[in-house]
C-alpha positions in Angstrom: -81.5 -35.1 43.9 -83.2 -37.7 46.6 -83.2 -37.1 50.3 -83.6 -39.4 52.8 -85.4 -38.2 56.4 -87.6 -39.7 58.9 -87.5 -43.0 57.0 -89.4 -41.6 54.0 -87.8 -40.3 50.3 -88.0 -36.9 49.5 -87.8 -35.8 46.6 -86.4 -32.8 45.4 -86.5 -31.0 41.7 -83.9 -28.6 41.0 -84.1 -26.3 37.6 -81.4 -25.3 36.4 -80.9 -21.4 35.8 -79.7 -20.1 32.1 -77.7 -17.0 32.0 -76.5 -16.0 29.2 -73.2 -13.6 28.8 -72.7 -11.2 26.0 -70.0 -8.6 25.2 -66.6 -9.0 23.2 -64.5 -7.4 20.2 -62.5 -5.2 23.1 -61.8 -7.0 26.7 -63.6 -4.0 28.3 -67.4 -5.3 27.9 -65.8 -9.1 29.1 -64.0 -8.3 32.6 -67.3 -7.6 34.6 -69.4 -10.2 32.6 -66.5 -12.7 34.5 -66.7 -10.7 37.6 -70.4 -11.4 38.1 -70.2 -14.9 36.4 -67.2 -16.0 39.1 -69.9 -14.7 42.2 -72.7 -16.4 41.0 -70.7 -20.1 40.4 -69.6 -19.2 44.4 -73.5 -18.4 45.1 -75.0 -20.8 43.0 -73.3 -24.1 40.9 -76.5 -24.9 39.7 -76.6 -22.1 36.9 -76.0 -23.5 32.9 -73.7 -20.6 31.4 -73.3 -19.5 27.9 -71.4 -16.8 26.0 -72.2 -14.7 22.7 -69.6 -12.9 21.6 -67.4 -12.3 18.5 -65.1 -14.4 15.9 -61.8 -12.3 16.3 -62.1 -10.9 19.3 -59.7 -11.5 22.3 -62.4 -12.6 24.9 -62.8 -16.2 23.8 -59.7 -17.8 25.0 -60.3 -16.0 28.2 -63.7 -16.9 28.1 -63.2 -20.5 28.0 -60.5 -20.4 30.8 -63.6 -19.5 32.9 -65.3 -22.5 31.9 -68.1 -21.1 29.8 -69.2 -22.4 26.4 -68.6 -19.8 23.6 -70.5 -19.0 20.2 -69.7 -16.2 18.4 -71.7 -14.2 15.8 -71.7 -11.8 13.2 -71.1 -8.5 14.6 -70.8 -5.1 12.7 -70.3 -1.6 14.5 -72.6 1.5 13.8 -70.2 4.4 13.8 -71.8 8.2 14.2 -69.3 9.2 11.1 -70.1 8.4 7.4 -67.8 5.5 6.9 -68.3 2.6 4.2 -68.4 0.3 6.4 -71.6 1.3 8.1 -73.4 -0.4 5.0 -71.3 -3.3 5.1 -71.8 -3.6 8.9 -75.8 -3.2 8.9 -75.9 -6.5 7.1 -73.6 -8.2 9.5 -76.0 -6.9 12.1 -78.9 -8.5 10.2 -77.3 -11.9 10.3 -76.2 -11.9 14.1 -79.4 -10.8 14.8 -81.3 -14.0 13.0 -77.5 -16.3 14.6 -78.7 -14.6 17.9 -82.2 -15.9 17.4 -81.1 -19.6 16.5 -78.7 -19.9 19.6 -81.0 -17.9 22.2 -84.2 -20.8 20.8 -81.4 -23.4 21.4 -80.5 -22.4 24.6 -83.9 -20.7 26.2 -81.9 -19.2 29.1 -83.6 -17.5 31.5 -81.5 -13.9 32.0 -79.3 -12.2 28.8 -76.5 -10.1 30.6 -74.2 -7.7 29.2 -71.7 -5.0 30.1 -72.1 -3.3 26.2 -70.0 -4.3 22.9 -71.7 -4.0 19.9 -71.8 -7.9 19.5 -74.8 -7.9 22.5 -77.3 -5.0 20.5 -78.3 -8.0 18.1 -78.6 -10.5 21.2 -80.5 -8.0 23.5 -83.1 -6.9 20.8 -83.5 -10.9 19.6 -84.2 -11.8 23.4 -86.6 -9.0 24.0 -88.6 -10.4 20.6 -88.4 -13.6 22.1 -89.8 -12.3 25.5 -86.2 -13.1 27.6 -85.5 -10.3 30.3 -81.8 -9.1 29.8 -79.6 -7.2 32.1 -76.9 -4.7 30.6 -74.7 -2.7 32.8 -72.9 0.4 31.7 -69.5 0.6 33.4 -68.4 3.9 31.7 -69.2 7.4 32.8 -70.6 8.5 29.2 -72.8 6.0 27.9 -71.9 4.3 24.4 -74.0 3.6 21.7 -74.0 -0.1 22.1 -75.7 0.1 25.3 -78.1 3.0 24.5 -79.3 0.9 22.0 -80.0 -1.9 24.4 -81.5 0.1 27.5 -84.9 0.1 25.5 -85.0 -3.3 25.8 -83.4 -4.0 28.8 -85.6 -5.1 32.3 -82.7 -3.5 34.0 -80.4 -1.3 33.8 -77.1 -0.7 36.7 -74.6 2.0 36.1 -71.0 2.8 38.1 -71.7 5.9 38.7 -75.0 8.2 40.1 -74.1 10.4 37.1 -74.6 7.9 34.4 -77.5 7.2 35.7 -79.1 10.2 34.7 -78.5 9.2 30.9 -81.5 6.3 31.6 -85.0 5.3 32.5 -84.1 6.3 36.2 -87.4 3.7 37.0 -85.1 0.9 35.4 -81.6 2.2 36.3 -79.7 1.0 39.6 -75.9 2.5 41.1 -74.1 -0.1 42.1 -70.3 0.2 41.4 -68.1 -1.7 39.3 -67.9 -5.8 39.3 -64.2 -7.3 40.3 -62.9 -10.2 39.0 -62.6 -13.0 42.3 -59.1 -13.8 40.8 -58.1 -9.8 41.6 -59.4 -10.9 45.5 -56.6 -13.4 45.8 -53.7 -13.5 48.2 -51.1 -14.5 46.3 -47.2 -15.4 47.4 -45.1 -12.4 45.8 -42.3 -14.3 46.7 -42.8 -17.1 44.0 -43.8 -14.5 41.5 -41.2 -12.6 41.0 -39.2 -16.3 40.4 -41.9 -17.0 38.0 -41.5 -13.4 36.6 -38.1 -13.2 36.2 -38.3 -10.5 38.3 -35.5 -8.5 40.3 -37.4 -7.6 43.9 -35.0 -4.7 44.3 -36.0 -2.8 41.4 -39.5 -0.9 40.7 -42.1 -2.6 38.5 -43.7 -0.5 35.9 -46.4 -2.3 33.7 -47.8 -1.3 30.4 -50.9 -2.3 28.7 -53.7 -0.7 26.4 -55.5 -3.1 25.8 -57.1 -6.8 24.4 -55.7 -5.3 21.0 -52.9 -2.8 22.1 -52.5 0.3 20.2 -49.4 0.6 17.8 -49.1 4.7 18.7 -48.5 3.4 22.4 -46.4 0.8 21.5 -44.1 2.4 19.8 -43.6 4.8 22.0 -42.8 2.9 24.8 -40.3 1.1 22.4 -38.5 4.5 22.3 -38.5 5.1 26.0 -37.4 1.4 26.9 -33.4 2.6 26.6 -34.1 5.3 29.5 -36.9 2.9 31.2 -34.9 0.0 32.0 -32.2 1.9 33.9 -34.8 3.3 36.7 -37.4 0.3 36.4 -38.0 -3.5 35.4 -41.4 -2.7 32.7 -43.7 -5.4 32.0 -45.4 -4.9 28.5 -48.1 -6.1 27.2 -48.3 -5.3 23.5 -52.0 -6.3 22.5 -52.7 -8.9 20.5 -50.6 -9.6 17.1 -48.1 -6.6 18.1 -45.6 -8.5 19.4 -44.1 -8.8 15.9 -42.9 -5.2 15.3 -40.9 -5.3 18.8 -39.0 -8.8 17.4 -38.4 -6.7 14.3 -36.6 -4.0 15.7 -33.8 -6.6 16.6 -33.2 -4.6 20.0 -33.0 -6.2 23.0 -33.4 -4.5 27.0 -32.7 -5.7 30.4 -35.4 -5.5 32.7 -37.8 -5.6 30.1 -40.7 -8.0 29.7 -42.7 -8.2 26.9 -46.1 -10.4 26.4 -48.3 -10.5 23.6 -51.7 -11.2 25.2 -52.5 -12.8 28.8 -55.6 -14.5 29.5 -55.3 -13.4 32.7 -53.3 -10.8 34.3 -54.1 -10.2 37.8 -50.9 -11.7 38.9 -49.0 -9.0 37.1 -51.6 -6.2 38.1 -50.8 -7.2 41.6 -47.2 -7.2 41.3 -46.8 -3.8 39.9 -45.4 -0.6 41.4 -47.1 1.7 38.9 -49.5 1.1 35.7 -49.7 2.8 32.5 -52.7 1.8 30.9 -56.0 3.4 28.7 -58.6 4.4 30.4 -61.5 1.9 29.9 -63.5 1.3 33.1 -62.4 -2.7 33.2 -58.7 -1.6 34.2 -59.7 1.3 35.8 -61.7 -0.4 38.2 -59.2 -3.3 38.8 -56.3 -0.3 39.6 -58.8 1.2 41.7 -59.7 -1.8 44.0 -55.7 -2.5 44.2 -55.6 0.9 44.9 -52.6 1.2 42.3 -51.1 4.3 41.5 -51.6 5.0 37.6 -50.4 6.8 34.6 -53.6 6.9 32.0 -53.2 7.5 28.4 -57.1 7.8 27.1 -58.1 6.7 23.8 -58.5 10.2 21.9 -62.0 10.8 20.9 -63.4 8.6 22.6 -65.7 7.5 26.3 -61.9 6.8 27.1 -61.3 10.9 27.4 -64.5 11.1 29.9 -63.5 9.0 32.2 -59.7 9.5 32.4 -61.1 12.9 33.5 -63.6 11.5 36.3 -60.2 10.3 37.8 -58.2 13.1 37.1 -60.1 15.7 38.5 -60.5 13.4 41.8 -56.9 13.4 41.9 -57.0 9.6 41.4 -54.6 9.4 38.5 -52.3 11.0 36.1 -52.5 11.7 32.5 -50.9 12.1 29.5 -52.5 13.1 26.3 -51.8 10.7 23.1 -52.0 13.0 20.4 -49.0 14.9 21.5 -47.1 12.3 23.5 -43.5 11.8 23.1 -41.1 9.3 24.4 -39.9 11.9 26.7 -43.0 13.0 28.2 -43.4 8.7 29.3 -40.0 8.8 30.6 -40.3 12.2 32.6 -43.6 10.6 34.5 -42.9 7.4 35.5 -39.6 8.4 36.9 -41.5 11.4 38.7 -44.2 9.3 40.1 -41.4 6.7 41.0 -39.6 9.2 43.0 -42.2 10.5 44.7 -43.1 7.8 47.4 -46.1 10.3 48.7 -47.6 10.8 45.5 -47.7 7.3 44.9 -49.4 6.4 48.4 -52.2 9.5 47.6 -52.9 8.4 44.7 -53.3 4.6 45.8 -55.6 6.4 48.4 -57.9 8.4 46.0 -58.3 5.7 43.0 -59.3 3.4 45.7 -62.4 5.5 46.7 -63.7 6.3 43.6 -65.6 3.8 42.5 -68.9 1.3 44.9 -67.6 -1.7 45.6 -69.7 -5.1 45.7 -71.4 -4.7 42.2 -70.9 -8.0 41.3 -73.1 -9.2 44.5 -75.7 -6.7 43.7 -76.2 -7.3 40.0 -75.8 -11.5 40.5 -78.6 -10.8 42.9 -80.4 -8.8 40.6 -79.9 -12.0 37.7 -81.2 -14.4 40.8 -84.3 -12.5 40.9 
């Protein structure tokens, strides 16, 4: 880049920044990897990005709506259960690890960020051999193993909340919130989408979604309640990935219902909606809670899901339902309680709003930038 000033060139050399992104196999490790990715292109267009994540995971297609060049790598999971496929997976760990070594040489970027996923453990430990200083942030209140694994290599470390926090090197370890998608900050004309909807505007919105992948017990539930559903509310569903094929097969067929299979992106719809039934992975929990969107949360049993559906429960912020014991009726009963109830619905708008620091994704860009 040349400028021209008091008659005499000037010359100015720009190096470009490389941050790499890594995090996949669930949407829940992508959402704040785009957050922060979409306030540094505002900050800063001369950054070179590239993403590590998995083969058949959802997050690619969504990835590279976002403009991002994608590689994937072998990824295995290491599960605190005897399982099989703990052997099997420490071998696919071995290989991403040297596939992480190839691509990171290739690309030599400066920062390695990630928001956890077992696909970044490889990518973290082959950039701290490699001497490249990576980021990880852990969005959910109890740690997962993904990201404890990484923190000893990690230069940083920022957490949603100040209890998390103690579960790190606190000399390393930063509070700053949860990132927000820049997409979720849009004013949007709700006129033209409830045309591009198909939606009625006199009629309640109810949307349901667990998930990159969906989760059949969910699912077919809801396809039980959709008889009762559709005669209080218009439900938008989003099934998960490769789910959609057991709702065609049950050959029945509801007004005011809405079904979609995946959507790259779904702020439109989160926007839209009058009430939400979703799991309870931070990513959605912190969109619903900067929409300040009443919520019905349905926790992945036996899992980080169960901690943090209780962080919002017990500040009021939500209401759950438990899915080992969940029937069609106890769906029905809620959403049409919560529907009623115009005052619950604004109070708990009010507390899910609070929960959570906003502006993460301005503090942890900066903390890249550095």
């Amino acid at each position: 880049m040349i400028n021209i000033a008091n008659g005499r060139d000037k010359v100015k050399f720009f190096k470009i920044m490389k941050i790499l992104f890594t995090g996949g196999g669930t949407m829940g490790s992508v959402i704040p990897l785009l957050a922060i990715s979409d306030h540094l292109k505002e900050k800063n267009p001369n950054i070179d990005y590239l993403w590590i994540g998995t083969k058949s995971g959802p997050e690619k297609k969504v990835v590279q709506s976002h403009n991002i060049d994608f590689k994937n790598i072998s990824s295995g999971k290491l599960r605190r259960y005897f399982s099989l496929h703990n052997f099997i997976d420490i071998f696919r760990i071995k290989l991403g690890f040297f596939q992480s070594l190839f691509i990171l040489k290739k690309f030599k970027p400066h920062k390695i960020v990630s928001a956890g996923g077992f696909v970044a453990v490889p990518v973290i430990f082959a950039g701290w051999l490699l001497g490249i200083p990576s980021i990880i942030h852990q969005q959910d209140v109890r740690p997962g193993l993904a990201n404890k694994l990484s923190a000893r290599c990690a230069k940083t470390i920022t957490v949603c909340f100040a209890e998390t926090a103690k579960c790190f090197n606190k000399k390393k370890t930063v509070v700053v919130g949860n990132p927000v998608r820049s997409s979720l900050r849009q004013e949007r004309d709700t006129h033209d989408l409830y045309g591009k909807y198909n939606l009625n505007k006199h009629l309640p919105i109810v949307l349901i979604t667990t998930g990159g992948r969906g989760s059949l017990v969910v699912n077919n539930i809801v396809l039980d309640s959709l008889k009762e559903l559709t005669k209080i509310c218009q439900v938008i569903h989003i099934t998960g990935r490769n789910r959609s094929t057991h709702f065609i097969k049950s050959g029945k067929v509801y007004d005011n219902y809405h079904e979609y299979e995946f959507m790259v992106d779904n702020t439109e719809v989160l926007q839209l909606a009058d009430l939400i039934v979703s799991r309870a992975g931070m990513s959605i929990l912190t969109e619903l809670a900067y929409l300040g969107k009443p919520a019905v949360i349905i926790p992945l049993p036996n899992s980080h899901q169960e901690d943090n559906a209780h962080y919002f429960k017990n500040r009021n912020a939500v209401e759950t339902l438990s899915q080992n014991d969940l029937e069609p009726e106890d769906l029905i009963q809620k959403i049409e309680s919560i529907l009623k109830d115009k005052q619950k619905q604004k109070n708990l708008a009010s507390n899910i709003h609070q929960v959570i620091q906003w502006g993460a994704e301005v503090k942890i860009g900066d903390l890249i930038i550095e």
